[in-house]
LUMBA-521092 format. One line per field, with one value per residue (C-alpha): residue number from 1; x negated, y negated, z; residue in three letters. Coordinates in nm, 3 decimals, decimal comma. Layout:
nr <- [NUM; ...]
c1 <- [X; ...]
c2 <- [Y; ...]
c3 <- [Z; ...]
rest <- [ALA; ...]
This chain:
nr <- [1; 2; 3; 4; 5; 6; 7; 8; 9; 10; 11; 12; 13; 14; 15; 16; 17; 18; 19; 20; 21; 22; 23; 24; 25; 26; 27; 28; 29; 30; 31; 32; 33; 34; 35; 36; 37; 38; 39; 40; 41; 42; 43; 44; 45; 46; 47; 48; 49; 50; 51; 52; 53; 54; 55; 56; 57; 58; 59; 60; 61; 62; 63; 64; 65; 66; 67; 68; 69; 70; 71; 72; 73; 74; 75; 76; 77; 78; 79; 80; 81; 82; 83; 84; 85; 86; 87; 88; 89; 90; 91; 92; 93; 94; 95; 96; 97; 98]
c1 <- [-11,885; -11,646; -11,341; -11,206; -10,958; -11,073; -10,835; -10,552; -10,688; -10,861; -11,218; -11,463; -11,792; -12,108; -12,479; -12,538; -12,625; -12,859; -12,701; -12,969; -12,908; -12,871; -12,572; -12,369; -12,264; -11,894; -11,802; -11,551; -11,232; -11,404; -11,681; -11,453; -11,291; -11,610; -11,692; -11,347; -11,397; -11,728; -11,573; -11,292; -11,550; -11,749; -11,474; -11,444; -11,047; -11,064; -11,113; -10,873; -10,648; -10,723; -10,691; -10,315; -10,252; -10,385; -10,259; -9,970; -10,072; -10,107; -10,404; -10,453; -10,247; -10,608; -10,756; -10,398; -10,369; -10,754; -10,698; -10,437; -10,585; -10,849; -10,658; -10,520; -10,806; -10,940; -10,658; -10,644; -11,041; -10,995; -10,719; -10,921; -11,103; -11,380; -11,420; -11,695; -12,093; -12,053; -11,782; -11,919; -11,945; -11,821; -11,598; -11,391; -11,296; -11,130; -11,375; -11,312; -11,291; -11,387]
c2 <- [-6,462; -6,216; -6,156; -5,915; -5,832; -5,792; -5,709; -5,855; -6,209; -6,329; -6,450; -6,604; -6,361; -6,595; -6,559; -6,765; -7,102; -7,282; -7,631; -7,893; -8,183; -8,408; -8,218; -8,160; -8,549; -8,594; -8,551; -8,797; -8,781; -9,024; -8,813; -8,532; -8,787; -8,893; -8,478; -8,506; -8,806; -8,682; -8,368; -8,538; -8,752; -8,448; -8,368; -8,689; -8,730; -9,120; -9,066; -8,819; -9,118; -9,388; -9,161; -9,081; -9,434; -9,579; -9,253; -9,216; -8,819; -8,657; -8,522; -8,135; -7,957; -7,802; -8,131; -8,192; -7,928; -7,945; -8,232; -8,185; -7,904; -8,112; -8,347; -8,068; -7,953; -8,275; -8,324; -7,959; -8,008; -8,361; -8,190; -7,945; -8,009; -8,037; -8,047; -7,783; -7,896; -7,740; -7,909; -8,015; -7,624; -7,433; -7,213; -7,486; -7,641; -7,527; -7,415; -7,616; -7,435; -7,680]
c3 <- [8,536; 8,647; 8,844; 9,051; 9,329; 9,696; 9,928; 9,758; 9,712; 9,378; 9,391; 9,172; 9,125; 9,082; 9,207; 9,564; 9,457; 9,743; 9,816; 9,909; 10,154; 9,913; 9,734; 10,087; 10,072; 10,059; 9,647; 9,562; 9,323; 9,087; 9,039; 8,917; 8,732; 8,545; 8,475; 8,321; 8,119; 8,018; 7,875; 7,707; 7,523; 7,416; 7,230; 7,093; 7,204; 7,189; 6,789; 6,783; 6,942; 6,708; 6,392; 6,503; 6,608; 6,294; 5,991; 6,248; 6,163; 6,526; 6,665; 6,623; 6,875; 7,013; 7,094; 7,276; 7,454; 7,569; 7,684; 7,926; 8,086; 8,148; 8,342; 8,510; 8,628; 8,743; 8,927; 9,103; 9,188; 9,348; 9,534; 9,699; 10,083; 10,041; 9,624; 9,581; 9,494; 9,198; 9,059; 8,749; 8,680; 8,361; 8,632; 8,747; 8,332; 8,029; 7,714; 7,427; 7,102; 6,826]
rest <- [UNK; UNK; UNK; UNK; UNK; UNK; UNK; UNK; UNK; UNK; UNK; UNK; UNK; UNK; UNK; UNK; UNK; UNK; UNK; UNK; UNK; UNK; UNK; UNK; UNK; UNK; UNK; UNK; UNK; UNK; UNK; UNK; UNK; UNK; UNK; UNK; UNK; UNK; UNK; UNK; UNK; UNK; UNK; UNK; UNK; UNK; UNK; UNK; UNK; UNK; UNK; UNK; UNK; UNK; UNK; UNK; UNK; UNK; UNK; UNK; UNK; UNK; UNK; UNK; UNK; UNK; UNK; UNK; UNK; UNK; UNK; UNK; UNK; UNK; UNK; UNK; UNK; UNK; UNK; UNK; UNK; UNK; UNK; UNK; UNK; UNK; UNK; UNK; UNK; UNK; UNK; UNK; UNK; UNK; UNK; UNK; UNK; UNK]
């Protein structure tokens, strides 16, 4: 992935992905919802949760801060018209760094 500068507007570099029929149905905020749920469980954030709720010692400031951009994200993507096929993508949601 790569990106540049064309004529004064930032763009996202990728090959040409072919969208099938079957993709170009209408993508719904709960589905980028789920794609963020999904990665917040990845990461296990719901443990994270309990273990502060029950030692009362807070969840590393990584796992925090992951987790917000996540919701960030979600948010700008189901914000967008229309949300992109490829929303699920690694392009379009923070890396987290375990």
């Amino acid at each position: 992935m790569r990106f540049v500068v064309i004529e004064n507007s930032r763009e996202w570099t990728e090959p040409a992905r072919h969208v099938t029929e079957s993709e170009t149905a209408a993508i719904l905020a709960e589905d980028v919802e789920a794609e963020a749920q999904r990665r917040l469980r990845a990461c296990h954030l719901q443990e994270w949760r309990t273990r502060e709720f029950i030692t009362g010692r807070p969840m590393p400031h990584e796992v925090r801060h992951f987790a917000l951009q996540v919701a960030f994200a979600a948010e700008a993507i189901s914000r967008l018209s229309p949300i992109p096929a490829d929303f699920d993508s690694d392009v379009y949601w923070p890396k987290y760094w375990a």
